[in-house]
C-alpha positions, 0 to 999 in steps of 0.5 A: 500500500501506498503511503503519505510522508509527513515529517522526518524526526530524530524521535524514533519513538512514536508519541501519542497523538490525537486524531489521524492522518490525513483520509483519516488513515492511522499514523505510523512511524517508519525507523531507521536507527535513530530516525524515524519518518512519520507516515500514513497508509494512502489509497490513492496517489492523487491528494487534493490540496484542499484546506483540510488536507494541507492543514491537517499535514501541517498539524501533524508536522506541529505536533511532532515539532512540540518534542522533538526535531523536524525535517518536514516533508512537502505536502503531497508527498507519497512512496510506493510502499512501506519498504519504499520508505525504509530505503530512502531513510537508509540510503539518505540517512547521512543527509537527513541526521546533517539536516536535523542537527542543523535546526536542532532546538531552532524554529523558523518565524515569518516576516512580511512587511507591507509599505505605501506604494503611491510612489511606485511608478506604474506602466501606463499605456504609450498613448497616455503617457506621452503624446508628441514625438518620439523623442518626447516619448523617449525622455518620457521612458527615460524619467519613469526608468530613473523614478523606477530605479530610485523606488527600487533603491529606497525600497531596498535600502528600508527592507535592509534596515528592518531585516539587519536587526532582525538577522541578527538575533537568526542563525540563519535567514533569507529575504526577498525585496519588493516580491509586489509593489506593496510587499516591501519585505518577505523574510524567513529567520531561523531561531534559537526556541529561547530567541523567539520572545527577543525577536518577536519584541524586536519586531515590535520595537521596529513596528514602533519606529516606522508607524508608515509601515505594516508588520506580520510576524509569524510562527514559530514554524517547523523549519520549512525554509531551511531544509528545502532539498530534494532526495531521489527515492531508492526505487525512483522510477523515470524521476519521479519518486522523490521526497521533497522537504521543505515547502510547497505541493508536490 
């Protein structure tokens, strides 16, 4: 029988945990000496990302994220069989312990940071823009190219002035810039369990010091962001059996 992967755990020991997988299947623990990977039997490959589904993936990852060190596995995620699992904790078992020793005692918490975008220069359509000759339209594209770059600049110099306090309590992070218009900042910082409180007050600290911005902090997570890597299953068949940490939908 086909089966759904969860979350991988230094935790061998199978907790008690209520309720179920996800169709309701019986949660099962899949040992490899000091590892173990969380699973459920699966009547069909296809899962559907509905909201139950996803949600009930990510209680399950939660859970065993309360008492223990996760890697979580990308939602979706399914082998053949239970030998099928056995394998790839074998034959990636090295991997696995190095990614779990990596984010031992450290949780992941979410940054998003939203700013006035009334300066962003904002394409319109060439007849609008300029009417005249094409030199004028020229100059005009010139100009809206310079705005653009200074938007740009000062929205990168901001996001850089938020997220250097913030890095600096984070053994690890990363960050994307002006993903839209107004998403200034998206950031993902790996912590310390006992650094949490200090980076959630810093945050409201910089939340005070810039009232023209608006902060979303969020978590602490399983470490999604920082174990993202990809494993060819042992019986992978024409690519397509692997197992993904990390986030996403398979």
């Amino acid at each position: 029988m086909m089966m759904y992967l969860y979350a991988i755990t230094d935790r061998p020991e199978m907790p008690a945990l209520p309720g179920s997988g996800i169709g309701g299947a019986s949660l099962l623990a899949c040992v490899y000496r000091d590892v173990a990977v969380i699973i459920s039997p699966l009547a069909s490959v296809e899962i559907e990302p509905t909201a139950d589904n996803v949600w009930r993936h990510e209680e399950i990852v939660e859970a065993f994220m309360a008492d223990s060190t996760v890697l979580p596995v990308r939602f979706g995620t399914v082998l053949a069989d239970k030998a099928a699992v056995q394998a790839t904790l074998a034959a990636h078992y090295s991997h696995f312990v190095t990614n779990l020793d990596r984010v031992r005692g450290r949780v992941e918490l979410g940054l998003r940071v939203l700013w006035d975008n009334n300066d962003c220069p904002i394409d319109k359509d060439d007849r609008t823009r300029v009417a005249g000759s094409g030199r004028a339209y020229l100059l005009a594209r010139m100009q809206e190219e310079r705005r653009a770059h200074a938007w740009r600049q000062r929205g990168e110099a901001l996001a850089a002035e938020l997220d250097g306090p913030l890095a600096d309590l984070a053994v690890e992070s990363t960050h994307q810039v002006l993903v839209t218009p107004r998403l200034l900042l998206t950031a993902a910082y790996l912590v310390e369990r006992r650094v949490v409180v200090p980076f959630q007050r810093r945050v409201e600290t910089l939340n005070g010091a810039y009232p023209g911005l608006r902060f979303l902090c969020t978590g602490p997570w399983p470490p999604y962001s920082f174990v993202g890597a990809v494993v060819s299953t042992a019986n992978e068949r024409e690519g397509k059996d692997k197992v993904q940490l990390g986030h996403g939908c398979a």
